[in-house]
PLY file of the C-alpha trace (Angstrom):
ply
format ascii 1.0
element vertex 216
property float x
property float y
property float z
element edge 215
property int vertex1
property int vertex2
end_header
-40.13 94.87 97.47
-37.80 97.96 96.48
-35.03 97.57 93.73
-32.75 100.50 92.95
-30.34 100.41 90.47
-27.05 103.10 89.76
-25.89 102.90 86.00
-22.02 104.95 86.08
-19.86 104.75 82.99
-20.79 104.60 78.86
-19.94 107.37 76.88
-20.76 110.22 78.89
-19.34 108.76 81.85
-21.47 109.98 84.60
-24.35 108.29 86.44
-27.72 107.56 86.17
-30.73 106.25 88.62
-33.69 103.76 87.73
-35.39 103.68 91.27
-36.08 103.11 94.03
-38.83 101.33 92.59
-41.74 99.72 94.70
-43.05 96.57 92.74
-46.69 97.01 94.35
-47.02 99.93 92.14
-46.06 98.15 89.30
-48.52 96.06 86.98
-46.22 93.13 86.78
-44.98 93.91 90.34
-45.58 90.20 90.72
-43.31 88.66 87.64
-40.71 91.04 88.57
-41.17 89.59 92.63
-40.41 86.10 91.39
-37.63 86.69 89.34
-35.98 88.09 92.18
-37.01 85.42 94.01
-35.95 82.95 91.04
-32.47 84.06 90.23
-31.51 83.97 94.27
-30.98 87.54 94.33
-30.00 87.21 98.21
-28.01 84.66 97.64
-25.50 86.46 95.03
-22.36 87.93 96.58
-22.04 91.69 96.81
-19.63 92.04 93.64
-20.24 88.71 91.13
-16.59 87.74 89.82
-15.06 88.82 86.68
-14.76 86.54 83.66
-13.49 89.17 81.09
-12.01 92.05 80.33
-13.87 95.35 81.54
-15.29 96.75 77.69
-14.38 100.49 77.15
-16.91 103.22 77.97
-19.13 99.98 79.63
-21.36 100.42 81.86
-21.23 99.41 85.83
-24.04 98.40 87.57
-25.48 98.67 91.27
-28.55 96.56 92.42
-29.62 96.94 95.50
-32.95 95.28 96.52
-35.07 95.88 99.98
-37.43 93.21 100.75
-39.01 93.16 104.93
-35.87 93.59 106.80
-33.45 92.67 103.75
-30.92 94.78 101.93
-28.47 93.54 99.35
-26.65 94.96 97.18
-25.13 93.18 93.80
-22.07 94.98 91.64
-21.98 93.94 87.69
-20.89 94.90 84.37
-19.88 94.26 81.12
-16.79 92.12 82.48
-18.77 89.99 85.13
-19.78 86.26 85.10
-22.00 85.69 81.93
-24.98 83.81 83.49
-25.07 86.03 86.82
-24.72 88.99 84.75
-27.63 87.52 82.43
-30.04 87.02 85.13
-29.68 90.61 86.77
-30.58 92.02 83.34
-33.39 89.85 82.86
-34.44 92.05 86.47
-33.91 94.98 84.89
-35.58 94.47 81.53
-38.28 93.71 83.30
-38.23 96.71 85.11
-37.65 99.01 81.80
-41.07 96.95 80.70
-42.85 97.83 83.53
-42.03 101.72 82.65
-39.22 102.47 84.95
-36.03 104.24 83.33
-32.67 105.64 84.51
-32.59 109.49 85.24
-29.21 111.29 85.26
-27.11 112.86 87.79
-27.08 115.43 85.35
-30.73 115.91 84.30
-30.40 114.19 81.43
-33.46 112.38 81.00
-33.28 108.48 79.07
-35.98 107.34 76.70
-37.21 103.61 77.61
-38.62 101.89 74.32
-40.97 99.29 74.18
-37.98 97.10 72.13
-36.18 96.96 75.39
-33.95 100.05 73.95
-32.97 102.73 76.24
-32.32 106.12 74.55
-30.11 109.01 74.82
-29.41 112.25 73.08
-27.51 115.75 74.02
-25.07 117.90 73.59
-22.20 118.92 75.91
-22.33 122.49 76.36
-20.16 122.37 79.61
-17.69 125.25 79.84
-14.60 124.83 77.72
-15.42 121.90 75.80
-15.78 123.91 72.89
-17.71 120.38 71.05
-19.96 121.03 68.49
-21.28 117.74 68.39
-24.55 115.88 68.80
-24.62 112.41 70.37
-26.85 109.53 71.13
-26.55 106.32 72.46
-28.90 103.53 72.07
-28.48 100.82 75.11
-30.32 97.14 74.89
-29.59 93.54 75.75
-28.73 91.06 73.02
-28.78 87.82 72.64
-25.48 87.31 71.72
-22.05 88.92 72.44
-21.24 88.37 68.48
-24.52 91.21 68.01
-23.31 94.53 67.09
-25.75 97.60 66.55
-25.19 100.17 63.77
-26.24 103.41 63.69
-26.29 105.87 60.71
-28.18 108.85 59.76
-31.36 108.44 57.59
-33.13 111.80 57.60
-30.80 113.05 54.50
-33.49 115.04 51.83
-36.28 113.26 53.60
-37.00 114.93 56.88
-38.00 119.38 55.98
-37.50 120.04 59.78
-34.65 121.61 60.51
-34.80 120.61 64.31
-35.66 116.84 63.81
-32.79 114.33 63.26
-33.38 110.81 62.14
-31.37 107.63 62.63
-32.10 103.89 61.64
-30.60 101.80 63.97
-29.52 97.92 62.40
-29.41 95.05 64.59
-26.25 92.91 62.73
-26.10 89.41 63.78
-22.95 87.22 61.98
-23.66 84.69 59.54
-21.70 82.67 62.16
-23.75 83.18 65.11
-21.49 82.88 68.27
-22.20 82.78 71.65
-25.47 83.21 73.57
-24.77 85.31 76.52
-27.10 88.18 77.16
-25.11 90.70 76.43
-25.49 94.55 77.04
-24.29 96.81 73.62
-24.15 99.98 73.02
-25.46 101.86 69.54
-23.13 105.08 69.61
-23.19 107.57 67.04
-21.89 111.62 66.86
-21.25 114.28 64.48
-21.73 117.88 64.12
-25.20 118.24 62.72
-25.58 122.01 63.76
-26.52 123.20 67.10
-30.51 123.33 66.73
-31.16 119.41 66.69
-34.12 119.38 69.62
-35.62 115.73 68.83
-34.12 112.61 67.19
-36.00 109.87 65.76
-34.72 106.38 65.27
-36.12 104.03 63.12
-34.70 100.68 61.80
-34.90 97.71 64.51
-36.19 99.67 66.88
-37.94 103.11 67.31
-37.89 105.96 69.60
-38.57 109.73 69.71
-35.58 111.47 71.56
-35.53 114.82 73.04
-32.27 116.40 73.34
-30.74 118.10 75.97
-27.70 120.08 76.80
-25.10 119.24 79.85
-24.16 122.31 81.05
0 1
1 2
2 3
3 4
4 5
5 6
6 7
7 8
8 9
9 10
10 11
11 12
12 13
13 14
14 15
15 16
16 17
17 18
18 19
19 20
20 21
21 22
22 23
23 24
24 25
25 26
26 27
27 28
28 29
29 30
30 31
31 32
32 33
33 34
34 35
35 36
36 37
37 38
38 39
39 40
40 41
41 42
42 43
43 44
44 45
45 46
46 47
47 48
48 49
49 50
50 51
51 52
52 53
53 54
54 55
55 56
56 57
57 58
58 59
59 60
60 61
61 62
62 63
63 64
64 65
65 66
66 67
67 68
68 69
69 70
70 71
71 72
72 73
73 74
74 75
75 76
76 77
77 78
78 79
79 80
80 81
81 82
82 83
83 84
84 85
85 86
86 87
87 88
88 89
89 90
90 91
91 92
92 93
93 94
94 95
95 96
96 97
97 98
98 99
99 100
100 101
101 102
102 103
103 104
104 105
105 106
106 107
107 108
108 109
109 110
110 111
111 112
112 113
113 114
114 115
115 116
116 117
117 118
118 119
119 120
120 121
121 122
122 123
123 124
124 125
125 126
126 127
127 128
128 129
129 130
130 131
131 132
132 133
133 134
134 135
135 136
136 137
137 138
138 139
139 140
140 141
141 142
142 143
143 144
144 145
145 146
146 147
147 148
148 149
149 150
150 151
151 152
152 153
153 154
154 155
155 156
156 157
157 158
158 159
159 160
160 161
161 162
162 163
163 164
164 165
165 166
166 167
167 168
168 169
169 170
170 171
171 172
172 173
173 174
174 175
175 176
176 177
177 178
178 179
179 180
180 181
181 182
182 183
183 184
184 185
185 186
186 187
187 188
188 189
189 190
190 191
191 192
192 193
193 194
194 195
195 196
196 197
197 198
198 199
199 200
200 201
201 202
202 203
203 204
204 205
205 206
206 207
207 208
208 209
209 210
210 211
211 212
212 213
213 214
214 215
């Protein structure tokens, strides 16, 4: 079996590529098989509806999986059906597990933590846009729409090198818990930390060493 996925939208708004991925190469080729199998995959119609409103700067998915003389292809995001949409990322977690991540259009590479945290971190140095700014994005599945994940700097007089920059990342969950819909968040956070930033760490609820890189 094959399974390709194209990520467009977020923050940057451009796309990104996890795939095409052969599960025989994969160590848990197998559980990632029969959750395909489980979730009807073939069954699901080529765009699943829309319960919501789309969420600014969300991401859009496309799954497309090859299996014999099969091909089907699945459209979701942030606005489609909640259990649908919850079983397709179940797919892909498993898939981020297994060591696969998204690459950029751009060359932009993404950081896959073990936490189930995708990673992100560059600066736009495309003519014109005269931004001075360094951003990262954290991406990860929650439990629970009523999640939100904070990010704030937390290398301030600790961290002596100048080209290391260190965030915690906090996983907030209300005191009233709402839903439980797998949901897909974002952790955003940008300033203007100087123009020689070349790895960020986060720590908090989840960790990750980040390279950044520069669209150009």
């Amino acid at each position: 079996m094959k399974i390709t996925i194209v990520r467009t939208g977020g923050i940057a708004g451009v796309e990104a590529q996890l795939g095409p991925v052969d599960t025989l190469e994969l160590p848990i080729g197998g559980v990632i098989v029969r959750k395909v199998q489980e979730i009807e995959f073939f069954e699901l119609p080529e765009e699943l509806p829309q319960t919501g409103a789309p969420v600014p700067d969300g991401f859009s998915y496309a799954m497309t999986v090859e299996e014999d003389e099969r091909r089907h292809t699945v459209g979701y995001g942030s606005a489609s059906e909640a259990d649908a949409r919850r079983r397709l990322f179940e797919v892909q977690k498993l898939l981020v597990q297994a060591g696969c991540d998204f690459k950029w259009g751009s060359g932009r590479g993404v950081v896959a933590g073990d936490d189930g945290f995708t990673w992100e971190a560059w600066y736009n140095r495309m003519p014109g846009s005269h931004d001075p700014n360094l951003y990262v994005v954290g991406t990860g599945t929650v439990r629970s729409s009523s999640i939100q994940l904070v990010l704030e700097p937390g290398n301030v007089g600790v961290v002596p090198d100048p080209t290391l920059f260190v965030l915690d990342l906090k996983i907030v969950t209300p005191e009233e818990f709402g839903d439980d819909r797998m949901t897909e968040k974002q952790a955003i956070w940008r300033g203007d930390v100087g123009p020689g930033i070349q790895q960020v760490e986060v720590r908090g609820d989840a960790e990750a060493t980040v390279p950044v890189t520069e669209i150009q």
